[in-house]
PAVEXBA-508559 format. One record per residue: residue in one letter; x, y, z of N, C-alpha, C in turn. Coordinates in pm, 1 decimal, always signed. Each point is the difference from the previous one (the first is absolute). Layout:
BEGIN
(A (X Y Z) (X Y Z) (X Y Z))
...
//
This chain:
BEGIN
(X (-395.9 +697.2 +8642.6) (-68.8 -101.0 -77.4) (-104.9 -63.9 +88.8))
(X (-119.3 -1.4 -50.5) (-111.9 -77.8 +78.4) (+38.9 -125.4 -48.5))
(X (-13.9 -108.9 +177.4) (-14.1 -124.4 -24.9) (-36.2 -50.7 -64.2))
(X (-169.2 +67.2 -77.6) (-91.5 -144.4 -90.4) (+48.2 +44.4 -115.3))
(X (+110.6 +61.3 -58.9) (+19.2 +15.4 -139.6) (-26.2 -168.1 -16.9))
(X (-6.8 -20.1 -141.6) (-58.3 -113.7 -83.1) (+147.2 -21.1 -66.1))
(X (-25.9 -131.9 -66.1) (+136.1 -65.1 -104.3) (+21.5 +88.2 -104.0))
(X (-140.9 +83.3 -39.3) (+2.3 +50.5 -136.5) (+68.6 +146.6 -0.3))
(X (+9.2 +41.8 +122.8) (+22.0 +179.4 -11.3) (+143.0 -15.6 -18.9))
(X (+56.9 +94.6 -82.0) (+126.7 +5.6 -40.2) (+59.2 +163.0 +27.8))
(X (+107.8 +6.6 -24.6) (+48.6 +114.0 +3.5) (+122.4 +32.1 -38.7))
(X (+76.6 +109.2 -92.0) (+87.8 +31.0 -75.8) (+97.7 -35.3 +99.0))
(X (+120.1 -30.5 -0.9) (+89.3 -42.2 +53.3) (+169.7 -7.6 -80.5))
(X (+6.0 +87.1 -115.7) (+110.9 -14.6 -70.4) (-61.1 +40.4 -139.4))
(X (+91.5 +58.7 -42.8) (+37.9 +57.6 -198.3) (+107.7 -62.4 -28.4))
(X (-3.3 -41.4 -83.2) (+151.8 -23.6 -89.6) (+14.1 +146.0 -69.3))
(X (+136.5 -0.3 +52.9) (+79.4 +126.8 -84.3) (+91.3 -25.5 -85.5))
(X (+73.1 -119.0 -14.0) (+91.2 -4.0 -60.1) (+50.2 -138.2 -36.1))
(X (+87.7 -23.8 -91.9) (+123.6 -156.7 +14.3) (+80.7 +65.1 +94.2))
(X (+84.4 -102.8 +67.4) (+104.3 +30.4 +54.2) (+115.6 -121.8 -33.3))
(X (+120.5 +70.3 -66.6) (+66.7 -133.1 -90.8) (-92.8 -39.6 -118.0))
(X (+69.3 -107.6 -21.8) (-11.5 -67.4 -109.9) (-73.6 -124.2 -17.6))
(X (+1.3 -73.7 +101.4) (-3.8 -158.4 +86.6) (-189.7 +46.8 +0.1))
(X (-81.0 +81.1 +41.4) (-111.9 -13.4 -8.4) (-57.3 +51.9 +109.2))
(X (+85.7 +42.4 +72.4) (-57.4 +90.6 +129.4) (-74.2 +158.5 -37.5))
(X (-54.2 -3.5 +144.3) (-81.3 +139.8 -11.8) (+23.9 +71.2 +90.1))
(X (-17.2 +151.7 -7.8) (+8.7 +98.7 +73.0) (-166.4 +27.5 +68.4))
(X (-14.9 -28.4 +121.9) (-152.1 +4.9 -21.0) (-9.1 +154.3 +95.4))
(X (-93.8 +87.1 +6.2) (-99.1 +93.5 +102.1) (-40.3 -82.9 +75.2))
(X (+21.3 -24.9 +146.3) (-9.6 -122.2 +79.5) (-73.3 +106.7 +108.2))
(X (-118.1 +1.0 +49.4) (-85.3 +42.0 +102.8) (-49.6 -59.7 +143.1))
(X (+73.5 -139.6 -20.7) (-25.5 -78.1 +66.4) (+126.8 +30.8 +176.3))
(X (-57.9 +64.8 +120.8) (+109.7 -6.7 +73.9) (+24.1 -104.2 +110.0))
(X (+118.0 -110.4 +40.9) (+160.7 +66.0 -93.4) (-22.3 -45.7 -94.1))
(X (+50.5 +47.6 -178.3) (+8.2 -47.7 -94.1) (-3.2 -133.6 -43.7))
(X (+57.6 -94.9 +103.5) (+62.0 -149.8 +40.0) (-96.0 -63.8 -27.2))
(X (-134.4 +57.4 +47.6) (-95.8 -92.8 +23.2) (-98.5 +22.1 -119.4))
(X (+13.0 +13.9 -116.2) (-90.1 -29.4 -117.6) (+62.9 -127.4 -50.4))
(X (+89.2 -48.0 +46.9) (+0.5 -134.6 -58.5) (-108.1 -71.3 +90.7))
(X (-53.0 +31.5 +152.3) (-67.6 -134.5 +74.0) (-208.3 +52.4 -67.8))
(X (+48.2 +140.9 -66.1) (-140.9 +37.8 -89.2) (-31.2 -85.9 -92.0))
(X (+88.1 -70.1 -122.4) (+19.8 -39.1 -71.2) (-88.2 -173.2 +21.8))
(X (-54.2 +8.5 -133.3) (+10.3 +75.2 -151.0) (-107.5 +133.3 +18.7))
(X (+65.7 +72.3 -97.0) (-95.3 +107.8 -57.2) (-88.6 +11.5 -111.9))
(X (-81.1 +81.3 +10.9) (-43.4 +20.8 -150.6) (-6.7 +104.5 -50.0))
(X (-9.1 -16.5 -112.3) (-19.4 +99.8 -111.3) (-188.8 +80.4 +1.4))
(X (-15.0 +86.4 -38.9) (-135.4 +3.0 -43.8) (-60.1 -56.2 -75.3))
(X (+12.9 -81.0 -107.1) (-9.3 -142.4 -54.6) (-53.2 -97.9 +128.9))
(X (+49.7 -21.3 +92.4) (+22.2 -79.0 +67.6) (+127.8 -103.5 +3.0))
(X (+68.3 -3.2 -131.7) (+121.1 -85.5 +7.6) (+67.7 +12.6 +153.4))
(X (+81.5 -126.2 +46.1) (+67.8 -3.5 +135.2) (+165.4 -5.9 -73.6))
(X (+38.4 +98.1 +81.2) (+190.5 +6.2 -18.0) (+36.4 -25.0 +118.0))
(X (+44.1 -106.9 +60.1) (+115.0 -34.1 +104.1) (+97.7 +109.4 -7.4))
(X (+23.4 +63.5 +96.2) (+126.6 +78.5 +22.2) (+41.6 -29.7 +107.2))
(X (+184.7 -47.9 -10.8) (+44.7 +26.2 +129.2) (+121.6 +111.3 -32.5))
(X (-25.2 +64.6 +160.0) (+120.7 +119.9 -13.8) (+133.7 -55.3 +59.6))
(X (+48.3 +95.3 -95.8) (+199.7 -23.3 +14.5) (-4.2 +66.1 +116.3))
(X (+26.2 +147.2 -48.1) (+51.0 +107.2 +59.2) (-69.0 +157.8 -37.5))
(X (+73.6 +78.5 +104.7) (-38.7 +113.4 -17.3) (+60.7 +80.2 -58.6))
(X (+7.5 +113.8 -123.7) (+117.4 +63.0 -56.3) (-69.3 +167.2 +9.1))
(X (+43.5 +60.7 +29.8) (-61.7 +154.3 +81.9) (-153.5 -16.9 +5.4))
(X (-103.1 +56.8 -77.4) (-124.5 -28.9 +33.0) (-95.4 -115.0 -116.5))
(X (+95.2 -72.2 -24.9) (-35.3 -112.1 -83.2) (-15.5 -138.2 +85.4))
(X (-81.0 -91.2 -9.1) (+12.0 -160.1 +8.6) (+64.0 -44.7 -91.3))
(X (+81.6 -42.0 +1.2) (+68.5 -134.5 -107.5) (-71.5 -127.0 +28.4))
(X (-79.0 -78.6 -100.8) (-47.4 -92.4 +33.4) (+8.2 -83.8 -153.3))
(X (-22.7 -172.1 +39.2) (-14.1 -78.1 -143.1) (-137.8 -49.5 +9.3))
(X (-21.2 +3.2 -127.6) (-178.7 +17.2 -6.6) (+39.5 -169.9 -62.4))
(X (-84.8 -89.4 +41.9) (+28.9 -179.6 -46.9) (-48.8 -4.1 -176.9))
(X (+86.0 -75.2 -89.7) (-42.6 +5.7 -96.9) (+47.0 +76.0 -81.8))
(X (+63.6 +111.6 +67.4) (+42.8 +128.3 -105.9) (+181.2 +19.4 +26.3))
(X (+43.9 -24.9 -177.3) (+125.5 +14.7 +91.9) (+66.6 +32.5 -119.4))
(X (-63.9 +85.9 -76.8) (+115.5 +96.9 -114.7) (-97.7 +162.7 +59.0))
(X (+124.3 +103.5 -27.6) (-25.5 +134.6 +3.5) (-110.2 +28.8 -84.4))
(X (-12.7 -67.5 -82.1) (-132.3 +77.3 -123.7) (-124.4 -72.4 +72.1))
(X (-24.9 -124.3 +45.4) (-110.7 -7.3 +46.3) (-32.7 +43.4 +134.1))
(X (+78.8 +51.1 +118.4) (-28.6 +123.3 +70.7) (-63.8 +142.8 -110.4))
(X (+99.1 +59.2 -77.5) (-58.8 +133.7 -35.2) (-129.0 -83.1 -97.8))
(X (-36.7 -58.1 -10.1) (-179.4 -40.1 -9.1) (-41.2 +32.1 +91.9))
(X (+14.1 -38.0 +153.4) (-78.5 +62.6 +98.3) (+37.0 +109.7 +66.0))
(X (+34.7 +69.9 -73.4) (+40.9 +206.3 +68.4) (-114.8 +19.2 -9.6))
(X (-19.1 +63.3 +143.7) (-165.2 +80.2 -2.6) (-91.9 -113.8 +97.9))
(X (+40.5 -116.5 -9.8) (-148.1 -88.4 +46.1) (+17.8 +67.0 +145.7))
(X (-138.8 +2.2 +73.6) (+1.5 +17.9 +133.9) (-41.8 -171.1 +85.8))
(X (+28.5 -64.7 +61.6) (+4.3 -88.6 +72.6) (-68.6 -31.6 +118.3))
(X (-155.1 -60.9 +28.1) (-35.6 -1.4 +94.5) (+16.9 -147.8 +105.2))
(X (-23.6 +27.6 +123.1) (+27.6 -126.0 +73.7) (-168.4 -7.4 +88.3))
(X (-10.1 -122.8 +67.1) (-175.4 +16.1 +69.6) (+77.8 +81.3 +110.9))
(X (-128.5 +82.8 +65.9) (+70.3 +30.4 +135.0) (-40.2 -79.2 +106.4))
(X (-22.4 -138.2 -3.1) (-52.2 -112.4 +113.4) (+147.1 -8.4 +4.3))
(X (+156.9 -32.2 -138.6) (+73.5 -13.6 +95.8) (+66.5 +115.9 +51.6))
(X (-57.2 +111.8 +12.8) (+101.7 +161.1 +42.0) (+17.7 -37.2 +222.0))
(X (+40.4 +60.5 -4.0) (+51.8 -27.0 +131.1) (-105.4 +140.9 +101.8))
(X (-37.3 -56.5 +84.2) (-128.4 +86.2 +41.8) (+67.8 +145.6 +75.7))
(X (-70.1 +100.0 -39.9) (+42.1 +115.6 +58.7) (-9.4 +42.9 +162.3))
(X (+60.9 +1.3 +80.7) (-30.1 +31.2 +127.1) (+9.1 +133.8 +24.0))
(X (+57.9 +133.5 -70.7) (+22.6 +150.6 -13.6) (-120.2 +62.4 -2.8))
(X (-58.4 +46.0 +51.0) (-106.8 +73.1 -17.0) (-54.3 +135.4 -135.1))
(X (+177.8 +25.0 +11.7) (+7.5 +96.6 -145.6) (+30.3 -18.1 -120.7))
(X (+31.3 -196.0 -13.3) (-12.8 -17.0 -72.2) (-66.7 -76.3 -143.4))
(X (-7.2 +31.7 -123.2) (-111.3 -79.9 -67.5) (+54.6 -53.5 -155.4))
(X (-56.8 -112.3 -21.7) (-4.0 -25.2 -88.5) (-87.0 +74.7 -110.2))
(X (+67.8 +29.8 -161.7) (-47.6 +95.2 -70.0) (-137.2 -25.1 -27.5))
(X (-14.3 -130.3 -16.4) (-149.3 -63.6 -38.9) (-107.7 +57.6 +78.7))
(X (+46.0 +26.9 +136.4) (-87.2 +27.8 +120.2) (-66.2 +223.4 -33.8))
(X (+150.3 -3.4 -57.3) (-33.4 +195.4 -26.1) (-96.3 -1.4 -120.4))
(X (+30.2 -82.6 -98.1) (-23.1 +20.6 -139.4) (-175.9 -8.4 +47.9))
(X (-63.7 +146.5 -65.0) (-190.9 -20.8 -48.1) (-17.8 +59.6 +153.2))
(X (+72.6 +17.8 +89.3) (-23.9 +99.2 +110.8) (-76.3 +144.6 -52.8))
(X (-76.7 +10.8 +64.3) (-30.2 +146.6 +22.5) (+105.0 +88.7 +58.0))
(X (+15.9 +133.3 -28.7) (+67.5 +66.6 +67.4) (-96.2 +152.3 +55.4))
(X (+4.9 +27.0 +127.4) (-111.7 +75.0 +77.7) (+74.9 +85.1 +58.3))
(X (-9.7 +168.3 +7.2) (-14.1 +75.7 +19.1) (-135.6 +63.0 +96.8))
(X (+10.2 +10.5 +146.7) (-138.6 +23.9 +4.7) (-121.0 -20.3 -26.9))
(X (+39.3 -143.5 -7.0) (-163.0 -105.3 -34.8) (+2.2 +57.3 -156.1))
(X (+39.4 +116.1 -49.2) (+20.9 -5.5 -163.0) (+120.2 -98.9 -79.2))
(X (-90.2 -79.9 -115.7) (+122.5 -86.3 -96.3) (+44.0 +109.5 -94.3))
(X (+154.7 -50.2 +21.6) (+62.8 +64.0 -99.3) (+48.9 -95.8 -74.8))
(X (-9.3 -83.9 -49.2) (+7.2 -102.0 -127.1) (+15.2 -170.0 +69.4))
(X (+50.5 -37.8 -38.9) (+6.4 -181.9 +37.5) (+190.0 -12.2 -51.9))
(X (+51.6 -98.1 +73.5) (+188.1 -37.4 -28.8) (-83.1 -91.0 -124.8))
(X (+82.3 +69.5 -109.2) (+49.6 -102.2 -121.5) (+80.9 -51.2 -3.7))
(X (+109.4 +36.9 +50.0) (+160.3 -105.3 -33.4) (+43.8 +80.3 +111.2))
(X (+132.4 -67.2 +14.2) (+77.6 -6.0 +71.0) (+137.7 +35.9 -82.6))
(X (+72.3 +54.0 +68.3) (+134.3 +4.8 -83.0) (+137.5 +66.9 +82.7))
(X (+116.1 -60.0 -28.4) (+132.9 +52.4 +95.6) (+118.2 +2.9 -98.4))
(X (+12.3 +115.3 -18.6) (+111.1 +47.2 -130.9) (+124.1 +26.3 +117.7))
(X (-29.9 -41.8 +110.2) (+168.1 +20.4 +56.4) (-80.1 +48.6 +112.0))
(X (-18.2 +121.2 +68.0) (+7.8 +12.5 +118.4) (-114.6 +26.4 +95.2))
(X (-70.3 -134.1 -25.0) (-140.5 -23.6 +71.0) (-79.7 -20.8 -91.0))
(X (-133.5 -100.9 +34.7) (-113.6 +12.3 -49.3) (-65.9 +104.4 -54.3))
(X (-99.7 +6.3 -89.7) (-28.7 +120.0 -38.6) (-161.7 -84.6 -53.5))
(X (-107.5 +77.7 +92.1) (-131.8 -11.3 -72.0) (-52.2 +56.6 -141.2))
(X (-56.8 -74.1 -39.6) (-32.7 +87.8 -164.0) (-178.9 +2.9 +15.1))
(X (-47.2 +82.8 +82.3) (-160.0 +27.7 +33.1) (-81.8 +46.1 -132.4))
(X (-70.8 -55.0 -24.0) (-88.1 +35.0 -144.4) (-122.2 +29.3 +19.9))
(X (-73.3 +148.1 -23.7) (-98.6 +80.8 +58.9) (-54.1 +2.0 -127.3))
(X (-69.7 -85.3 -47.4) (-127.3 +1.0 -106.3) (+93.2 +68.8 -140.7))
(X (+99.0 -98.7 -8.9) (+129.8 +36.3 -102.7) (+97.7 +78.5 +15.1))
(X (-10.2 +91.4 +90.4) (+114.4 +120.1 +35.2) (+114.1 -99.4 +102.8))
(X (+61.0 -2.2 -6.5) (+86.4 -74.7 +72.5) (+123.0 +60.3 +72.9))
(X (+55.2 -72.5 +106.1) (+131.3 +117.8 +27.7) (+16.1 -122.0 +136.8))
(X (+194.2 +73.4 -36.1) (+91.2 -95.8 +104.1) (-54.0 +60.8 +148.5))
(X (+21.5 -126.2 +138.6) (+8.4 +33.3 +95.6) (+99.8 -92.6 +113.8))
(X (+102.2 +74.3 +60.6) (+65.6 -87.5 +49.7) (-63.7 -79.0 +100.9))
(X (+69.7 -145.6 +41.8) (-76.1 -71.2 +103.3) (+54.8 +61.4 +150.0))
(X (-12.5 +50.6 +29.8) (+91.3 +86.2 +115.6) (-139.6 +33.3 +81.3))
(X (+44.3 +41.8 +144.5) (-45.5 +38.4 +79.8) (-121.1 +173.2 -11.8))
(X (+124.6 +42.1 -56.0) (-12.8 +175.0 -67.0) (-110.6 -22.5 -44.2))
(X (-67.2 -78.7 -94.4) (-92.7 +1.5 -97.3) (-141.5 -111.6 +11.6))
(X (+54.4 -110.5 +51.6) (-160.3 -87.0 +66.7) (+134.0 -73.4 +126.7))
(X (-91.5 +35.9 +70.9) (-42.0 +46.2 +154.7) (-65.0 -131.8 +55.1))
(X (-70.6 -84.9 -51.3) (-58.1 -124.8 +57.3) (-106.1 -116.6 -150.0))
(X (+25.0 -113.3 +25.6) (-38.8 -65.8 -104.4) (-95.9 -113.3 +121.8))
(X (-104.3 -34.7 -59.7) (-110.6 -76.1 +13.9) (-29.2 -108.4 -90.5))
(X (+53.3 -123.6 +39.5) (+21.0 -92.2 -109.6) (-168.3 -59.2 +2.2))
(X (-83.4 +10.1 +81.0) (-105.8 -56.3 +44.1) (-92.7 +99.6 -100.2))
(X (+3.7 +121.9 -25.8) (-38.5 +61.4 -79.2) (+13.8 +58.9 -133.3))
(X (+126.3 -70.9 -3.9) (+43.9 +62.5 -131.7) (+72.6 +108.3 -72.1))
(X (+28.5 +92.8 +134.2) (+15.6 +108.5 +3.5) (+128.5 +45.3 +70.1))
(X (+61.8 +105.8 -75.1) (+139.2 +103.6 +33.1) (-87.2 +113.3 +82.8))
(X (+62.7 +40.0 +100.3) (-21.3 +119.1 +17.7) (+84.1 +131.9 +31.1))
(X (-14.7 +125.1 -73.5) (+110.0 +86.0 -87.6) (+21.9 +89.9 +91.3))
(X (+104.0 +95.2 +58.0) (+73.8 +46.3 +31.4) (-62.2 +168.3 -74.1))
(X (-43.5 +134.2 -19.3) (-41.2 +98.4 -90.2) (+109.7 +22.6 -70.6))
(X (+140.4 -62.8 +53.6) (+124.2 +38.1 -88.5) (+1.5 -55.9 -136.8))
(X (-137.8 -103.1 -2.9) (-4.5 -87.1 -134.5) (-89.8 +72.7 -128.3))
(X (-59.0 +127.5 +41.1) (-48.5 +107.9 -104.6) (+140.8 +21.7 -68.5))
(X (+83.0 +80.5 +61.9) (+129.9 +77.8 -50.5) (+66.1 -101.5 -173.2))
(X (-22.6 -148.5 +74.1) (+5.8 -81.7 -119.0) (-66.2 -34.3 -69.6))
(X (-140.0 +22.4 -27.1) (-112.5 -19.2 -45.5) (-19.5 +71.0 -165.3))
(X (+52.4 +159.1 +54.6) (-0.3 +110.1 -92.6) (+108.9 +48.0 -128.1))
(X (+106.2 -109.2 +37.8) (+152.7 -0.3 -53.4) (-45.3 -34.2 -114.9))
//
């Protein structure tokens, strides 16, 4: 995370997936690591902009259990199944890893091959076992893992991934 981020930049930080009980709790997609700390994110918002206070309970396999303030029957959780949840990243906790990034930072990257673009990161996505780039080449699109195997060095100053030739093999799938 660059220092001068602003108040305004935000970034996904949680889905609601579910009720959990009855009482008004939620099962949230919690991205935030350790999980613990999307309550000191808090409040969040919605894409609306609405703010939901969440503080977290607990952890139940790859769920947050958390009570969202205000909400406290099961039916008005499954109203918000699906919302995604952003927090500013002025309060995210600054990265000192060199390998690692916030999604905001990948997302609208170029991705380069030999000074050749092979599309720009549209999304981001982790169905279980790792990140997974979704590169979009003038509509043709196709997964690429965030791994070593496949981009080889990222240039946040430029904007730019740079690809590994093992990232054709996925290109053509």
């Amino acid at each position: 995370m660059n220092s001068n981020n602003s108040q305004n930049e935000i970034e996904i930080i949680a889905k609601i997936h579910s009720p959990f009980g009855v009482k008004g709790l939620a099962k949230l997609i919690n991205f935030a690591i350790p999980p613990e700390s999307i309550s000191k994110l808090s409040p969040l918002y919605s894409d609306s902009g609405d703010p939901f206070k969440i503080e977290f309970l607990f952890q139940k396999d790859k769920f947050s259990i958390c009570k969202i303030e205000g909400i406290t029957s099961r039916e008005e959780v499954e109203n918000l199944v699906g919302m995604e949840l952003s927090a500013q990243t002025s309060k995210f906790q600054a990265i000192t890893n060199s390998d690692e990034f916030y999604h905001s930072q990948l997302l609208g990257c170029k991705v380069l091959l030999n000074e050749n673009t092979l599309g720009y990161v549209e999304d981001i996505q982790n169905f279980g076992a790792g990140d997974l780039l979704l590169i979009n080449d003038n509509g043709n699109s196709f997964y690429c893992p965030f791994h070593a195997n496949f981009i080889i060095s990222i240039s946040l100053e430029n904007k730019a991934l740079y690809a590994h030739k093992n990232i054709m093999d996925l290109k053509d799938i």
